[in-house]
C-alpha positions, 0 to 999 in steps of 0.5 A, a space after each residue: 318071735 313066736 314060731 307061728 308068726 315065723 310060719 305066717 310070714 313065710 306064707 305071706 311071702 311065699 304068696 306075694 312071690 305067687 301072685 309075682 311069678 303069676 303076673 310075669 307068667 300071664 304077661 308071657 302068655 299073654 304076649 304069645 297069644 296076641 302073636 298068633 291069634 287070627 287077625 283081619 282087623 286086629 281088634 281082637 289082638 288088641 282085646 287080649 289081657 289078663 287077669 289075677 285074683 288071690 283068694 286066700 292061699 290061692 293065685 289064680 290068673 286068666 288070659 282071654 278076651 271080652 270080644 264077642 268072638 273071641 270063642 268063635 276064632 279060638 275054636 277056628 284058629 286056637 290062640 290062647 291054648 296055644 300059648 299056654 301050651 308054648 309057655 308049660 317050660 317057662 312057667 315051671 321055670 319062673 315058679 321055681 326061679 322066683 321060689 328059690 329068691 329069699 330076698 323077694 
């Protein structure tokens, strides 16, 4: 096997280990969002989902809303930063864990 090849599938796998410590980190962010967003009759709760998209090398992921008012109660009563910001450590720590697994 040719070097650049070895180079290629290590980049692969290093990107579906990515896109996998990104799924788990948004479902995390996800859950604690949905925990503390404001609720009166719970449909914004519920409209709470993420999203992931790889672009080339990249794994970009979002945690929001399509409500209309989604905005408007983040910036009453913050949810969705909050969250993020609850989750900084365990982010780090689900990157490097699932960085250092040879087998995934």
């Amino acid at each position: 096997m040719a070097k650049h090849e070895k180079i290629d599938e290590a980049i692969k796998s290093n990107l579906v280990k990515m896109e996998k410590a990104m799924e788990e980190i948004l479902l995390m962010v996800e859950a604690d969002a949905k925990m503390i967003a404001p609720v009166k009759t719970g449909t914004l709760r519920r409209s709470i989902t993420h999203e992931q998209q790889t672009e080339g090398d990249k794994v970009y992921g979002a945690v929001g809303s399509n409500v209309e008012y989604a905005y408007w109660a983040e910036l009453k009563r913050p949810y969705l930063e909050p969250a993020v910001d609850m989750n900084i450590e365990n982010m780090r720590r689900k990157i490097a864990e699932v960085m250092k697994n040879e087998g995934n």
